[in-house]
N, C-alpha and C positions, 0 to 999 in steps of 0.2 A: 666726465672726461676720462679717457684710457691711462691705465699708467703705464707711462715708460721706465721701464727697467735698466738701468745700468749694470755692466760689469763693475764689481771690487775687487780693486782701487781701478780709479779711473780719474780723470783730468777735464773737468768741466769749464770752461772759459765763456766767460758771460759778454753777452757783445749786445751795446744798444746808447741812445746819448743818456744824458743829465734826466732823471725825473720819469725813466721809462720804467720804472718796475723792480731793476734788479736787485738791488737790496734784501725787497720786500720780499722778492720773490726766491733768493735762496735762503734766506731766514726760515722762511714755512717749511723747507724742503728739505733742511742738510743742518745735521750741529755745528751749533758754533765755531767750534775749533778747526773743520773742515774747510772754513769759507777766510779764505785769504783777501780782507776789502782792503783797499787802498785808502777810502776815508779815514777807517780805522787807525791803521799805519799813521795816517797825517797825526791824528790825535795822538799817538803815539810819540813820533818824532818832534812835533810842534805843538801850539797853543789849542790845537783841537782841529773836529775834520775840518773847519772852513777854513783855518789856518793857510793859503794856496803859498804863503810866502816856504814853508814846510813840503811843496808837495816834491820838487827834486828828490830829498834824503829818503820822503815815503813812498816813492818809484825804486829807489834803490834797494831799499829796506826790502818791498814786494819782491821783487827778482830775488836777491836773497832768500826769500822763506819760500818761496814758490821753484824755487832751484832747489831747495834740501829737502822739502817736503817729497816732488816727485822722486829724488835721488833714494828716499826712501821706502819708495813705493806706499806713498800713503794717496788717500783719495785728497783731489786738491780740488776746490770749486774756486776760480779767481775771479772777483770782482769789483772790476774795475770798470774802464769806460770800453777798455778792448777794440778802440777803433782805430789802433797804430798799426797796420799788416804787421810791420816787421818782431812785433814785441808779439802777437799772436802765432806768428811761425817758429819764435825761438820758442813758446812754452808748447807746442807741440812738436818738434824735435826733440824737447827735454822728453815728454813725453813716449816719444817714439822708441827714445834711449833706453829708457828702466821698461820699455816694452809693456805701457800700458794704454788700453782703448783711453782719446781721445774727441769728446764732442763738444759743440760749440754750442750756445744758445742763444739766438738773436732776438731781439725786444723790438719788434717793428711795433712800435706804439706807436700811435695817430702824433704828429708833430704839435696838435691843438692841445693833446692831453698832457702831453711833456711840459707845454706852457701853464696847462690849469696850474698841474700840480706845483709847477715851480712855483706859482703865486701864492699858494695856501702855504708853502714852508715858509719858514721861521725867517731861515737867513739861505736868498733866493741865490741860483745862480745868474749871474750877469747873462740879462739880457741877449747881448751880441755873442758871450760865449757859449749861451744853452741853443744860439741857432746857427752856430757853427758846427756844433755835437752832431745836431740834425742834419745840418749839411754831409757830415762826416760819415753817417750814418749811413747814410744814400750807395754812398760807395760800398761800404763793406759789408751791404746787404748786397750788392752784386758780386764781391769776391770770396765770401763766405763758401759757397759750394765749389770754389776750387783751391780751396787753400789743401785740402787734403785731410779733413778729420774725416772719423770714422761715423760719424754720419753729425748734418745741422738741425738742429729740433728749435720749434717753437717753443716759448715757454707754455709749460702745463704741469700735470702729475708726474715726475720725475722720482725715484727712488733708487740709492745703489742697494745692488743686493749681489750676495755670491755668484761667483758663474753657474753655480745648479741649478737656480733659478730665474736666471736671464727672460727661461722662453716657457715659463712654468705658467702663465697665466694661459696663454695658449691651451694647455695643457690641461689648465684646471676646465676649459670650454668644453675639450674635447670628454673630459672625466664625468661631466653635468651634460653633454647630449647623447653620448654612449659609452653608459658606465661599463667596465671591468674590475675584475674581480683580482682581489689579492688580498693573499696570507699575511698579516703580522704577527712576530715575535719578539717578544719584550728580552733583550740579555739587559742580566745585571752581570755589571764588571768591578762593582765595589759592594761592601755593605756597611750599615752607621746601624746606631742604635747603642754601640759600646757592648762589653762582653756580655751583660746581664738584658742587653735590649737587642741584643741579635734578633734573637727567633722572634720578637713580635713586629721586628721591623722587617723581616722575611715575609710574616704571613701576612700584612697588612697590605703591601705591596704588592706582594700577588695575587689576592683576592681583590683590590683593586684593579690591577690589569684585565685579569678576567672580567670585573664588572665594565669593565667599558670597553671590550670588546676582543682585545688582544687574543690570538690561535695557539701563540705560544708561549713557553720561557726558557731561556735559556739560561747556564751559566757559564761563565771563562772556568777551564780546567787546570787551574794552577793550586798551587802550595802555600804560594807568598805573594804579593801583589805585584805587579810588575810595574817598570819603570814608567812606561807613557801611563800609566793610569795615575800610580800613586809611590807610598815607598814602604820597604821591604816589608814594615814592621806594621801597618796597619793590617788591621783586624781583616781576615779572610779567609771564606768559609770552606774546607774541601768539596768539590764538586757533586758528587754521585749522590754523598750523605744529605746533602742540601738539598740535591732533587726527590730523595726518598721523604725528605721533611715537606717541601711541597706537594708531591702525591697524596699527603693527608690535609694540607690546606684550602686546595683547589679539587674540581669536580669536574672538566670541562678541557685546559686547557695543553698542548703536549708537551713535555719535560724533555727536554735533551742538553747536550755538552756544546759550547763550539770554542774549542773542540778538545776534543781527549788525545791527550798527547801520547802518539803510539806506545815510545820508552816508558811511558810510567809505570802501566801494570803489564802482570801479564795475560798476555791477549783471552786466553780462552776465560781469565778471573774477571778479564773486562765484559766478556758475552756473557757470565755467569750474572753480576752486577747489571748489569742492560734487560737482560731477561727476566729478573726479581724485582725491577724496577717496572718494567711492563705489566707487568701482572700485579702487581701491590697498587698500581693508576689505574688498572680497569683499561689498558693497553692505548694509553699514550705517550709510551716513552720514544726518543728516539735519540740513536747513538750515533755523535757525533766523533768522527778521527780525525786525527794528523799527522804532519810529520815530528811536531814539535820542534820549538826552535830555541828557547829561555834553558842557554845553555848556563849559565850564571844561577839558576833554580837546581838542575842536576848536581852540579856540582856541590850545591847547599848542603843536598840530601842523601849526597854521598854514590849516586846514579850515576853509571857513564852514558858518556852522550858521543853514541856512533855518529860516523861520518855520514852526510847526506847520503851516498848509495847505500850504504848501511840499512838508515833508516825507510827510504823508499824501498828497500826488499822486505826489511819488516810490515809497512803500512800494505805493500800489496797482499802478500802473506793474510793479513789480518782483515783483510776486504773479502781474502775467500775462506777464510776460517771460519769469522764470525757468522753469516749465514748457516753453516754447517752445525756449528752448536745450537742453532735458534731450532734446528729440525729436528724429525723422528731420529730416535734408533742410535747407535751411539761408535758409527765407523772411525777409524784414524783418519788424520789431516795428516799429509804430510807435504810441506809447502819450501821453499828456497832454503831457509831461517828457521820453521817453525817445524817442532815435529808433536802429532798430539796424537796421541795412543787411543785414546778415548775421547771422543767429544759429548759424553752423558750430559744433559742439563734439562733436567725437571726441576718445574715447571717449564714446559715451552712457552715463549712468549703468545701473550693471547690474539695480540695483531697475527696474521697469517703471515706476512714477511714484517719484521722491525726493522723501518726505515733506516738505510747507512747512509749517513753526509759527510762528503769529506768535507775538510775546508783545505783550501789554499786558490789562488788563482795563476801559478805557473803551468804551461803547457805539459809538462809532465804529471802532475798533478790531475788536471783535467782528460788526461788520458786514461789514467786510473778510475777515473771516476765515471769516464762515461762506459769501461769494461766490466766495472764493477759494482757501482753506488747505484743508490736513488738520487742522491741529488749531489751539487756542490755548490759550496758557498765560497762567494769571489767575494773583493771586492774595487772598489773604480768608479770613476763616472759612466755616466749613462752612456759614451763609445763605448767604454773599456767592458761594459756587462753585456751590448750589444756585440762585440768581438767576439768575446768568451764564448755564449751563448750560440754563435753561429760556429765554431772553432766544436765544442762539443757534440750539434747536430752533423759535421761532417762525419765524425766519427762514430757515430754510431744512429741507429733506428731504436735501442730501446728508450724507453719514455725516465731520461735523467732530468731531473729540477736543476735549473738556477734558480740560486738563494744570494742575497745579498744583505750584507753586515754596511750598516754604517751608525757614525754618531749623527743622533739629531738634536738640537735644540730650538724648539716648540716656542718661538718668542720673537721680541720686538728688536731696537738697539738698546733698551735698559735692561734685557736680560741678560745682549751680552756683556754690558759695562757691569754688571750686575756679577757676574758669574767668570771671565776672563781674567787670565794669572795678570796680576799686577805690572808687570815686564813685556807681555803681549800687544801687539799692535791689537784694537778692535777687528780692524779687516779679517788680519789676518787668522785671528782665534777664530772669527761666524764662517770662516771659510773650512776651518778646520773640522768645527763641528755641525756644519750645515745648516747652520742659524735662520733661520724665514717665521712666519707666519703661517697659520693654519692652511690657507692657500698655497702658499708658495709649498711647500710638503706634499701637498692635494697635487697638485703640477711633479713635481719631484720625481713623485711616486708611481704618478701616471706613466710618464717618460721610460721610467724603471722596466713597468711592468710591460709598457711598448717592445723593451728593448730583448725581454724574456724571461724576466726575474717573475717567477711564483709565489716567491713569497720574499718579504723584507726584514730583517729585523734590526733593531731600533739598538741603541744603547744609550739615554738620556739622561745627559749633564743634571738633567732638573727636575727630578720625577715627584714635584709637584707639579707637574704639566699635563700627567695623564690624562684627568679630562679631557684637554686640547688634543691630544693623542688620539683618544676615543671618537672625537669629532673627527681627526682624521682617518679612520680606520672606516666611520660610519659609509664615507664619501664610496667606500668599495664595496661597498658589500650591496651585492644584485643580487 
């Protein structure tokens, strides 16, 4: 049977009598703590679920947690008898309120099966009340499709998953009957090993990536670690020297920044570094720029951190400098900001041009990049790379890349319970870092590269998952 994909979080309300399935059937489907039963609750409030003299307080109890659960946007699967209209219309209003999809799930089991099974439990429902349920049933299998959820499903394969992967399976069909091709690149944005197991947890890592298929590697161009990753004081490698260290561990894959913060060197020391770097890889390097933004790092280091037009005269400056040092002969630059007397730099890179990427995905930015770059790396959802993407081809006819940056994590719901800061909703961490299964990433990625991304790169929470990686990367390659 097909699986249905839900958005996360979302509001699942299970509708059908006594004995139809539903229990059973979000049990298989959804963790525990997700599925709000009303039996439950009775046992909770009273002598256990068959306890009915209890079931008032465990109706009230329901509303209550099924009222703060949505109010918190967490996924709510409610299960109960769900054949009261009016108690189904207020938990989809709650729902409509915290502005999360909303579906219903009706149980049209056969009225004989309802009976079987009430006769094999333990402690049966009453007779006259398990075919009133059924009676009940009849009706709200007629008003179910106008009550107003966002759509009524039979019970089957049922899964929530991020919104990236709503329509990924689709995706994955289209990926397996007419494959496309796409780049990956591996950023590492932390490193472990401790000070004495740095370098071999560098090279093992990327001779793995390489071994299972990965195009690239990248590194973050920072000093100190930054806040959304980690904090100040963990261990973190300078960029360029890392990639000069990879050039000797790997044989295959291309080395660049994303991205080299304009402020930090000076430009023409940057094309000097970028060009020595190409040439010590056998001309895989590729120089990534920015505006740089980790104004709290500058300041660390004693560097002023010009004001954004500042910076953007500098980054343009250094979009037409740095090609000018990669060439023959050794004319002056002389640019808004930059004045260079001399652009000598033997060795020339052995690529014929050293690919420029900028990163950022503001319109300004992207204008720079499509007068100047090879490529630029955005990042967003598949609109937001599909915008980008089209916003770049207005402006120009030369052949610029989109690249796209995101976190993936390559796993089930135990890697994200597994791996998720302790304070974190589940949702909302797999949402953050893009949490699915081999497939759903296979779909992801397709979407992506629909949308005009050339190449992808990865930043993974769990990089013992590269094999799964490598499986996904297999999926593209024509």
């Amino acid at each position: 049977m097909d699986e249905r994909r839900l958005p996360s979080p979302c509001v699942v309300i299970l509708v059908g009598a006594g004995a139809a399935g539903k229990s059973t059937w979000a049990a298989e489907r959804f963790a525990a703590e997700l599925v709000v039963s009303s039996d439950r609750l009775r046992a909770l409030v009273g002598a256990g679920e068959d306890d009915l003299a209890a079931s008032a307080d465990a109706f009230a109890l329901l509303e209550t947690v099924v009222e703060q659960r949505i109010g918190r946007r967490l996924t709510t699967v409610i299960d109960t008898l769900g054949l009261d209209r009016a108690r189904r219309l207020r938990w989809l209003q709650l729902a409509r309120a915290a502005g999360m999809p909303c579906v219903a799930v009706g149980f049209d089991t056969p009225a004989a099966e309802c009976r079987r099974r009430n006769r094999l439990r333990a402690k049966r429902i009453p007779a006259d009340v398990l075919t009133g349920q059924i009676r009940a049933w009849g009706a709200a299998r007629s008003e179910l499709p106008n009550d107003g959820y966002d759509d009524v499903l039979q019970p089957g394969v049922v899964r929530v998953v991020p919104e990236a992967f709503v329509e990924a399976s689709s995706a994955v069909e289209r990926q397996a009957a007419a494959p496309t091709g796409l780049r990956f690149g591996l950023q590492l944005s932390s490193y472990r090993g401790g000070r004495a197991g740095l370098a071999s947890w560098v090279r093992e890592v990327a001779t793995k990536a390489e071994a299972v298929g990965f195009d690239a590697i990248y590194v973050m161009d920072h000093f100190r670690q930054i806040p959304q990753v980690g904090r100040a004081w963990d261990d973190f490698l300078e960029s360029w020297t890392t990639l000069g260290y990879l050039a000797a561990c790997t044989t295959r894959v291309r080395l660049g920044t994303l991205v080299s913060g304009i402020t930090y060197r000076n430009v023409a020391h940057l094309g000097k570094i970028a060009a020595t770097l190409d040439v010590l890889s056998g001309g895989r390097a590729v120089c990534g720029v920015g505006l740089a933004w980790f104004e709290a790092e500058h300041k660390a280091y004693g560097w002023p951190f010009p004001s954004v037009g500042d910076r953007y005269a500098l980054l343009e400056d250094a979009l037409q400098l740095l090609p000018v040092l990669w060439g023959p002969g050794n004319k002056p630059f002389q640019g808004r900001v930059l004045d260079v007397p001399d652009t000598t730099c033997y060795p020339r890179p052995l690529q014929e041009r050293l690919p420029l990427l900028v990163g950022g995905s503001g319109r300004r930015t992207l204008r720079l990049a499509s007068k100047y770059a090879d490529a630029v790396n955005v990042f967003g959802d598949v609109a937001a790379v599909r915008e980008r993407a089209a916003y770049v081809r207005s402006l120009t006819d030369r052949p610029v890349e989109i690249t796209h940056l995101s976190t993936t994590l390559i796993g089930d719901d135990a890697a994200v319970e597994r791996l998720r800061p302790r304070n974190q909703n589940p949702a909302k961490y797999a949402a953050s870092v893009n949490a699915g299964t081999v497939d759903d990433q296979i779909g992801r990625f397709r979407e992506l590269a629909e949308a005009g991304a050339a190449e992808v790169m990865l930043t993974l929470p769990d990089l013992d998952t590269l094999d799964e990686a490598g499986r996904v990367i297999a999926a593209f390659r024509v």
